[in-house]
Every structure is written in structure tokens, then in C-alpha cells.
N, CA, C and O atoms as CSV, one atom per row, in Angstrom:
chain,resi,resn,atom,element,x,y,z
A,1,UNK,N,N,0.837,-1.188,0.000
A,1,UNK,CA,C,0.000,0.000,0.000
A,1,UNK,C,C,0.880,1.250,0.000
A,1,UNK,O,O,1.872,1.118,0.717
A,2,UNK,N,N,0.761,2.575,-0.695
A,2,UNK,CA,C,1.544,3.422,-0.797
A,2,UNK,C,C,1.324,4.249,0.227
A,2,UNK,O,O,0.326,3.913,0.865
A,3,UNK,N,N,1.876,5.219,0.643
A,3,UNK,CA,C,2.209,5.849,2.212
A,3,UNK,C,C,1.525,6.933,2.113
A,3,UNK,O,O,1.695,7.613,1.101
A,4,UNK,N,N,0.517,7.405,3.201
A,4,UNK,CA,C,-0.436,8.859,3.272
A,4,UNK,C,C,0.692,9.767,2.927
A,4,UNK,O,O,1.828,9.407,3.235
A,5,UNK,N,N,0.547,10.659,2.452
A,5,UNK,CA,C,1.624,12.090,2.157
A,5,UNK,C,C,0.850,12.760,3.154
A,5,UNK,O,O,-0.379,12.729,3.212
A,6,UNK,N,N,1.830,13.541,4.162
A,6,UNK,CA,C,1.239,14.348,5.283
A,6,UNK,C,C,1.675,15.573,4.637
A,6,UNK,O,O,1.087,16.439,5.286
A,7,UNK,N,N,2.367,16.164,3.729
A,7,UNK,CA,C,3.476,17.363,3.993
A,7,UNK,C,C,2.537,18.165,2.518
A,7,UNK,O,O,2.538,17.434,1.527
A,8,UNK,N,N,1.899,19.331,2.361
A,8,UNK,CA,C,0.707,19.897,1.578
A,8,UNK,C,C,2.027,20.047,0.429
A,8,UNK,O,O,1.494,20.043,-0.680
A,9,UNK,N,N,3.541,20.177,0.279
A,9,UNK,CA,C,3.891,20.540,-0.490
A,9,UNK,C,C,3.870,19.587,-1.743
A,9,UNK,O,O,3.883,19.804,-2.955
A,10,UNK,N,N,3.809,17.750,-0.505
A,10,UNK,CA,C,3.942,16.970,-1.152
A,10,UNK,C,C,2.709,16.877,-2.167
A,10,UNK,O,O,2.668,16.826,-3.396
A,11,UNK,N,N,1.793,16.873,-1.250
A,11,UNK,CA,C,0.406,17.070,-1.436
A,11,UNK,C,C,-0.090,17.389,-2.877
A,11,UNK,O,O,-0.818,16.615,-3.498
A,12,UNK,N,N,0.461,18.881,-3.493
A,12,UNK,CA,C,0.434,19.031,-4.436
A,12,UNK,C,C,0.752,18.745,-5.019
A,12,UNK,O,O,-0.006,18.819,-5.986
A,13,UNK,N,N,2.335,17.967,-5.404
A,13,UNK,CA,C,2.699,18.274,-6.714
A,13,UNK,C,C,2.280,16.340,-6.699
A,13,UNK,O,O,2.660,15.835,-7.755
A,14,UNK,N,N,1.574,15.244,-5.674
A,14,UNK,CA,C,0.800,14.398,-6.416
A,14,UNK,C,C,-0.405,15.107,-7.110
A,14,UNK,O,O,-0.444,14.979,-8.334
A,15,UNK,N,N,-1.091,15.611,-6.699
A,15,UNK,CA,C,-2.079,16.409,-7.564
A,15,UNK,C,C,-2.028,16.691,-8.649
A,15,UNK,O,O,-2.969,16.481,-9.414
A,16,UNK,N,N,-0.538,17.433,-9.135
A,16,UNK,CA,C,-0.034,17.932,-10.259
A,16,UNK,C,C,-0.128,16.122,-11.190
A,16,UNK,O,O,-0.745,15.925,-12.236
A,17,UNK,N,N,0.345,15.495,-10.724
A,17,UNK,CA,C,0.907,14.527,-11.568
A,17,UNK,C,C,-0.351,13.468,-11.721
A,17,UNK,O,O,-0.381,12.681,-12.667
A,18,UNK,N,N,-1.337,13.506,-10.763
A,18,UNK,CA,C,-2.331,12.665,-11.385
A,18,UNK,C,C,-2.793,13.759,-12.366
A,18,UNK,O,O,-3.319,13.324,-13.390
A,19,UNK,N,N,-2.705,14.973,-12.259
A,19,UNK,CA,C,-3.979,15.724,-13.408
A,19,UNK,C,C,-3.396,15.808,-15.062
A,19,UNK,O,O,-3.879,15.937,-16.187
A,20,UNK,N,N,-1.872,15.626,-14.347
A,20,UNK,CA,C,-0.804,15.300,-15.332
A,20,UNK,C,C,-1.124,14.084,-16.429
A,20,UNK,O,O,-1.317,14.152,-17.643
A,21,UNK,N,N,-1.105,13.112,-15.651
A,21,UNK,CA,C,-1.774,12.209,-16.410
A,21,UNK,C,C,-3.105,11.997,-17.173
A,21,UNK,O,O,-3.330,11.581,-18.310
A,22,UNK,N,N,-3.974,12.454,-16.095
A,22,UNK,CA,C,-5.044,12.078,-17.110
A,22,UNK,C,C,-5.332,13.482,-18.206
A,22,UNK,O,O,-6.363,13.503,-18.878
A,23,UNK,N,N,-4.389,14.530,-18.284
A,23,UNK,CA,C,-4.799,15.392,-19.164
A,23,UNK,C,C,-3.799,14.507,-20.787
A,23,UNK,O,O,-4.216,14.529,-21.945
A,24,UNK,N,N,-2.506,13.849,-20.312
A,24,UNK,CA,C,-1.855,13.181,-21.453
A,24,UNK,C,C,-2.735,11.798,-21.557
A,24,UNK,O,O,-2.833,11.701,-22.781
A,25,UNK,N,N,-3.150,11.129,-21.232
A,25,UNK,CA,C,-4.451,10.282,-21.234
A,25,UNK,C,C,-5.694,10.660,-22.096
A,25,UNK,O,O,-6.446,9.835,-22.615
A,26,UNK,N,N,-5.789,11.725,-22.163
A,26,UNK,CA,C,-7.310,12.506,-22.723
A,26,UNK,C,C,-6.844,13.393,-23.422
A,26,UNK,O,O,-7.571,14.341,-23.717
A,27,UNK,N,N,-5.460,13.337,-23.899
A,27,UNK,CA,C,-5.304,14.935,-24.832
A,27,UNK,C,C,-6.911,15.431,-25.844
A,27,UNK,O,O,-7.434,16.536,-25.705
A,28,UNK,N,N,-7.375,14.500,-26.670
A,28,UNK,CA,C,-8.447,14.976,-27.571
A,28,UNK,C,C,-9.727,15.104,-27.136
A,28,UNK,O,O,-10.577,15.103,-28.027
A,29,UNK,N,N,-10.198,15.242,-25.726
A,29,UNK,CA,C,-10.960,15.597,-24.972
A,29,UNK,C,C,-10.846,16.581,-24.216
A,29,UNK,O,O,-11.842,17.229,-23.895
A,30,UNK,N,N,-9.392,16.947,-23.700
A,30,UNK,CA,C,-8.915,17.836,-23.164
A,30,UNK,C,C,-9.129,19.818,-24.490
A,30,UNK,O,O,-9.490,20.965,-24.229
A,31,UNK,N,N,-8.602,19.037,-25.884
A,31,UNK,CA,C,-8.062,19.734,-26.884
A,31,UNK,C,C,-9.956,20.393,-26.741
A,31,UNK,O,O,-10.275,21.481,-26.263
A,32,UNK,N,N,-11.041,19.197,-27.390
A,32,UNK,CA,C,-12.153,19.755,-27.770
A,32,UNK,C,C,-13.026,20.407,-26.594
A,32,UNK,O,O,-13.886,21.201,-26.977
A,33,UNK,N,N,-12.928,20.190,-25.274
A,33,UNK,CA,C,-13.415,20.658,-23.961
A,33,UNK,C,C,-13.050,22.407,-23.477
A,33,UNK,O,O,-13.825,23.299,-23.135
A,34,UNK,N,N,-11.595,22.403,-23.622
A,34,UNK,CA,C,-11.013,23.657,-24.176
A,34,UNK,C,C,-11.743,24.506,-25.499
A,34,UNK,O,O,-12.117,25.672,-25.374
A,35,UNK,N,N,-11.880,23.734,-26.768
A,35,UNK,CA,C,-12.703,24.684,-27.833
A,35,UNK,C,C,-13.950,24.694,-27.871
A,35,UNK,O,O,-14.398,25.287,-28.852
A,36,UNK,N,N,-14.967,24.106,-26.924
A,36,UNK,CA,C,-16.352,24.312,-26.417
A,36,UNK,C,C,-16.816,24.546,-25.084
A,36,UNK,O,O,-17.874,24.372,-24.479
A,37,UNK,N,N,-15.405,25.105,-24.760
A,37,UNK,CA,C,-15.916,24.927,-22.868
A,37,UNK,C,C,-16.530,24.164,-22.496
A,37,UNK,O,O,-17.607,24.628,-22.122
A,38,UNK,N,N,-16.417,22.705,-22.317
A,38,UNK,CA,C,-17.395,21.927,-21.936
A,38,UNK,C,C,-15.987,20.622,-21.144
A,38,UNK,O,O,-15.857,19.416,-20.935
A,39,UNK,N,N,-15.429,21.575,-21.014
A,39,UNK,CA,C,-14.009,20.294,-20.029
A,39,UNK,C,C,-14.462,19.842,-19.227
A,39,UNK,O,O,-14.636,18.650,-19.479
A,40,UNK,N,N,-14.937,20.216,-17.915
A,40,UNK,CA,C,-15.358,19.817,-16.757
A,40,UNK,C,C,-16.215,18.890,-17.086
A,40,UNK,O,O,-16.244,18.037,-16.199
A,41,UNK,N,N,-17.162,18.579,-18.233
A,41,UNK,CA,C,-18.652,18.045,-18.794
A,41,UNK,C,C,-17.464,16.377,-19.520
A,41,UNK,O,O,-17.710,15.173,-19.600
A,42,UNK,N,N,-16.538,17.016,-19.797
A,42,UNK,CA,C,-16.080,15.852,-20.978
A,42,UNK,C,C,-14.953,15.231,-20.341
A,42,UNK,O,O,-14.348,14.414,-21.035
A,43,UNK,N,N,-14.485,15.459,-19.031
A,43,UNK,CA,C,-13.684,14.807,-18.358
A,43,UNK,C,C,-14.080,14.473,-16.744
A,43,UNK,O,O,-13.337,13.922,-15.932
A,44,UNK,N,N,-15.261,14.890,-16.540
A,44,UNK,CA,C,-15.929,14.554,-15.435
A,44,UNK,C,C,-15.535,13.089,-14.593
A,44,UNK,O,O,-15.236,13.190,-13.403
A,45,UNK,N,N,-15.545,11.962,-15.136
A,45,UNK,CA,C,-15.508,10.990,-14.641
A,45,UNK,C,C,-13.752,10.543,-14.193
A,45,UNK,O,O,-13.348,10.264,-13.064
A,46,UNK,N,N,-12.974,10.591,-15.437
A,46,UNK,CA,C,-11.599,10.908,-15.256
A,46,UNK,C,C,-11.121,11.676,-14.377
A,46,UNK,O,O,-10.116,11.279,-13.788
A,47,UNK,N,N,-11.708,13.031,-14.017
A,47,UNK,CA,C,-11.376,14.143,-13.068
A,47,UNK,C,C,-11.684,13.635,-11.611
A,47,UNK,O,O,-10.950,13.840,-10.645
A,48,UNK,N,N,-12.915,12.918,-11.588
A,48,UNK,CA,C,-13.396,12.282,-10.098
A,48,UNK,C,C,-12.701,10.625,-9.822
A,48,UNK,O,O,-12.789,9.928,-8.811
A,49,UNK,N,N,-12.220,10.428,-10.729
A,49,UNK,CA,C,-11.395,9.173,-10.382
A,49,UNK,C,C,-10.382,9.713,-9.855
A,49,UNK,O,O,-10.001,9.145,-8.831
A,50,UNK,N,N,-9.602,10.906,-10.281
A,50,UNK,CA,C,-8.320,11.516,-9.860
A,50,UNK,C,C,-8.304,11.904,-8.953
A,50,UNK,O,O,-7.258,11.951,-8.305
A,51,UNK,N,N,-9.460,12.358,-8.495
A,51,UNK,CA,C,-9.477,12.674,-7.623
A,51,UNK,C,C,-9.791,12.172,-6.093
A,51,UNK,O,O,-9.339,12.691,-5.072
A,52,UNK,N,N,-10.638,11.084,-6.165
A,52,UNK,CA,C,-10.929,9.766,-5.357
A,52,UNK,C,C,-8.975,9.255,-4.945
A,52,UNK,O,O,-8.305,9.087,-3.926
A,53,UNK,N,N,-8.847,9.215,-5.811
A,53,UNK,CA,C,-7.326,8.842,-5.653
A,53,UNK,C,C,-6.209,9.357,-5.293
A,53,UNK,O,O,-5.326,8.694,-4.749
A,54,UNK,N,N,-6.120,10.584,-5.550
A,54,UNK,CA,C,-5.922,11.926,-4.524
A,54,UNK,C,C,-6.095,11.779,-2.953
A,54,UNK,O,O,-5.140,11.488,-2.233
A,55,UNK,N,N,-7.352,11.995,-2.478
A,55,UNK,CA,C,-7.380,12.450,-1.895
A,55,UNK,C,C,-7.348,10.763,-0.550
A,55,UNK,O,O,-7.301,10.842,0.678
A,56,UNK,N,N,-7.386,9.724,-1.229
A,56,UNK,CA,C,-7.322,8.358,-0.674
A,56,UNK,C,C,-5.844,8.424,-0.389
A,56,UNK,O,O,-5.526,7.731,0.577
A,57,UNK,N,N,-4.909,9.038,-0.941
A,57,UNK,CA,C,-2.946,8.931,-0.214
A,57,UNK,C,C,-2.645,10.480,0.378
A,57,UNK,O,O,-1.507,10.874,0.629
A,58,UNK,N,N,-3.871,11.298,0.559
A,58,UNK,CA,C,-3.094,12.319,1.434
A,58,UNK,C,C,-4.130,12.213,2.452
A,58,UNK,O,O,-5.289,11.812,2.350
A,59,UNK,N,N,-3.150,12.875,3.963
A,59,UNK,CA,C,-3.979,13.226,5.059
A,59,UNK,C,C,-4.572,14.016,5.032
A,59,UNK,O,O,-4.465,15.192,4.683
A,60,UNK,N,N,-5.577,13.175,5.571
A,60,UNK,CA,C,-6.863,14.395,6.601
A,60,UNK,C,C,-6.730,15.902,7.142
A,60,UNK,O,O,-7.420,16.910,7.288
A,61,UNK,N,N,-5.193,15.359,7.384
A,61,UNK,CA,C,-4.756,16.897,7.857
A,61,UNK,C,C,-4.363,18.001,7.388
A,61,UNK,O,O,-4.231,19.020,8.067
A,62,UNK,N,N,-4.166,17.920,6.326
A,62,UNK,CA,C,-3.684,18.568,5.246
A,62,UNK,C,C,-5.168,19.811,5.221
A,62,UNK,O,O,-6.368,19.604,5.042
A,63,UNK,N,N,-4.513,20.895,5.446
A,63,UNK,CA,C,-5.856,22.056,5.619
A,63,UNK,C,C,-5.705,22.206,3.916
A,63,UNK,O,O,-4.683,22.092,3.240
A,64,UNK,N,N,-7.491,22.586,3.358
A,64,UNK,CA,C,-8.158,22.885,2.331
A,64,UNK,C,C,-7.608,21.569,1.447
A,64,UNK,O,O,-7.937,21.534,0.261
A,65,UNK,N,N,-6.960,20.719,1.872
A,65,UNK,CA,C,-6.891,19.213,0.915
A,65,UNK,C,C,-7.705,19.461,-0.240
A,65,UNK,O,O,-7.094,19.443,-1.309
A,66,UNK,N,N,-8.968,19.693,-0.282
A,66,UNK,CA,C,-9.713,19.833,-1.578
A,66,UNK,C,C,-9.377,19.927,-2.822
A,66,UNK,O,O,-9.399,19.196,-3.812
A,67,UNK,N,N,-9.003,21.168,-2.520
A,67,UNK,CA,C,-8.750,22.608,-3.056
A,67,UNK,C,C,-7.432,22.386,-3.647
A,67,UNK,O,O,-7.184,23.109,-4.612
A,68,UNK,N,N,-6.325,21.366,-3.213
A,68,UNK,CA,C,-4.906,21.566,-3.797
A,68,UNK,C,C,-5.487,20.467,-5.109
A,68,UNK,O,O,-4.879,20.345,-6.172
A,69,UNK,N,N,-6.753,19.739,-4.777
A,69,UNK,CA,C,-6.546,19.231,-6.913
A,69,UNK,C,C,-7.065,20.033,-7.929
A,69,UNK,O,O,-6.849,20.111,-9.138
A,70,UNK,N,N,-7.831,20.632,-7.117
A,70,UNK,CA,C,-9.035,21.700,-8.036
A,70,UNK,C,C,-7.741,22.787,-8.367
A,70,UNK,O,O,-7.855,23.189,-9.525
A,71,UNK,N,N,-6.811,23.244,-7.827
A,71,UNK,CA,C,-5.744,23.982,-7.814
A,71,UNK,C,C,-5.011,23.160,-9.118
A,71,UNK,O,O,-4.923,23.550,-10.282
A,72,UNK,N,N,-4.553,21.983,-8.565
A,72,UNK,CA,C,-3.645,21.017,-10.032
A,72,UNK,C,C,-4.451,20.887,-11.256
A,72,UNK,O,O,-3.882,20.453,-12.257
A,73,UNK,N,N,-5.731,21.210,-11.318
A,73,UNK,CA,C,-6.531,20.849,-12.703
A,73,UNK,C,C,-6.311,22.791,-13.125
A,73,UNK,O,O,-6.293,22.986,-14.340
A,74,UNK,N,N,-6.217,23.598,-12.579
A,74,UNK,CA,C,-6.422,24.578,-13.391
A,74,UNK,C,C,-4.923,24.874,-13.999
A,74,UNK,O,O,-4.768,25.098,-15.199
A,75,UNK,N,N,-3.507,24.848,-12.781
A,75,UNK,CA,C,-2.177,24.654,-13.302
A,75,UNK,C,C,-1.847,23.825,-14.476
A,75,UNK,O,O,-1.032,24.007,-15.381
A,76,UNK,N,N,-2.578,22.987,-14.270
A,76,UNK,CA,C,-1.737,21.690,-15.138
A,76,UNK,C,C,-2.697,21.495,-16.828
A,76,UNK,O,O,-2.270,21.258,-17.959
A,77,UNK,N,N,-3.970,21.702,-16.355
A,77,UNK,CA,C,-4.867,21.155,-17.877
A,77,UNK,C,C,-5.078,22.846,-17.869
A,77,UNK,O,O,-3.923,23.228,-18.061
A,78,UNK,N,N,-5.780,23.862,-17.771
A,78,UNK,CA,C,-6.360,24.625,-18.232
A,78,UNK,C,C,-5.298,26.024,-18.646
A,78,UNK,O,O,-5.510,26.690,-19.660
A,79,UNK,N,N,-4.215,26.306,-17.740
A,79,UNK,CA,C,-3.462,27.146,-17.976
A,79,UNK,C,C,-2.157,26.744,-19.383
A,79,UNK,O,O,-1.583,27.485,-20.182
A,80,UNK,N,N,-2.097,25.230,-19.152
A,80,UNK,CA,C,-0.891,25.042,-20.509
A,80,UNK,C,C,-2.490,24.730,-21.452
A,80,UNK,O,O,-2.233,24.129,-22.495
A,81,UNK,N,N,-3.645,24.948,-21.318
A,81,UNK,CA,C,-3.990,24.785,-22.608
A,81,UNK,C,C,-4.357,26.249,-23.135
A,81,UNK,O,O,-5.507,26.555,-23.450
A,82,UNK,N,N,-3.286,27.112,-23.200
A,82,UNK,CA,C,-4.031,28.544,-23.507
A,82,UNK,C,C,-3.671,28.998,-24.759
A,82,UNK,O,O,-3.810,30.162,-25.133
A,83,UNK,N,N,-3.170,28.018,-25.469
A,83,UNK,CA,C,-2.576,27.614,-27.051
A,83,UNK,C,C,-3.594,27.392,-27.678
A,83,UNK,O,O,-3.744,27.714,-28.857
A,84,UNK,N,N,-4.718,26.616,-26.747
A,84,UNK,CA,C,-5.774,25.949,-28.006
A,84,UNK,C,C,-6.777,27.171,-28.519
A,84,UNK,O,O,-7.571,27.606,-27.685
A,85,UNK,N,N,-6.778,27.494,-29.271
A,85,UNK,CA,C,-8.103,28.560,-29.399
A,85,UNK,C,C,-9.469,28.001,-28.999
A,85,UNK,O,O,-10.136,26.976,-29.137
A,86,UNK,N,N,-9.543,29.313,-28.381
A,86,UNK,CA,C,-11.268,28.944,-27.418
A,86,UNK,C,C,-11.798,30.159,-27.112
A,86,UNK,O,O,-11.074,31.150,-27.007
A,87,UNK,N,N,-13.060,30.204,-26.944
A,87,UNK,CA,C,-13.882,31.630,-27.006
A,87,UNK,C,C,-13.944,31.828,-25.362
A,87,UNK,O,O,-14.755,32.681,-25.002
A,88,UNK,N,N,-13.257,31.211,-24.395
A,88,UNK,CA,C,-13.548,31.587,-23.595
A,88,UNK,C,C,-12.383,32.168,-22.809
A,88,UNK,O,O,-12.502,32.391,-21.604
A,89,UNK,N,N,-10.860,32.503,-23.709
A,89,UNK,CA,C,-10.004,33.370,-23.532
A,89,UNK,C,C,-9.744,34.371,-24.921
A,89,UNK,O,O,-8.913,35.278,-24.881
């Protein structure tokens, strides 16, 4: 079994690397979600697996825990996708 991460720095950058993955996992869902705003709609299930899984190897203790994946999905998928043309930048 892999080891709770207590330390928020650690915290994040697993965050970073599951969102990491499933955004290279889903590039052409990622690409068309970005050009219809409809990401959250077209990666929904992927995003809540990542997050189930997330938040199953860090502690409890970790203040706003939530918040550091919802933090890794906007770093990691939405800010490097600001290449794709989309009407909503």
C-alpha cells in the first residue's frame, strides 16, 4: 500500500501529476473541452477518479486538501492549454 503524504507541499505536486496524467491520457478531450468549454462536462468521470485517488494517499490533515486538486486541474490542464483557441479566452 503506498504511504499517506502528510506534507501539503507533497500534497500538491501528487495532484499535479495525477492531473498530469489524465490530461496526457485525454489529450483529444482535453483539446475539444477547451474549444467548447465543456471540459469539466467531458472529463468529469476521469477528473473524479483523480481525484478519489488523490485524496485516498493524502492526510486528513492537510488544511483545504480539496482545493490543492481543483488547484492542479487549473495549473496543469487549463493554464498550458491557452494555445488551443477557445472563445472563452
Amino acid at each position: 500500500m503506498a504511504r499517506i503524504v502528510d506534507n501539503p507541499k507533497l500534497a500538491f505536486r501528487l495532484a499535479r501529476a495525477i492531473v498530469s496524467d489524465i490530461a496526457l491520457y485525454n489529450q483529444n478531450k482535453v483539446q475539444e473541452g477547451i474549444e467548447k468549454d465543456s471540459l469539466f462536462d467531458l472529463l468529469n468521470d476521469e477528473l473524479q477518479e483523480g481525484r478519489e485517488h488523490f485524496l485516498a494517499r493524502i492526510s486528513e490533515d492537510i488544511p483545504h486538501r480539496e482545493h490543492l486538486f481543483d488547484k492542479a486541474v487549473v495549473d496543469v490542464m487549463v493554464k498550458q492549454a491557452g494555445r488551443i483557441k477557445s472563445s472563452i479566452w
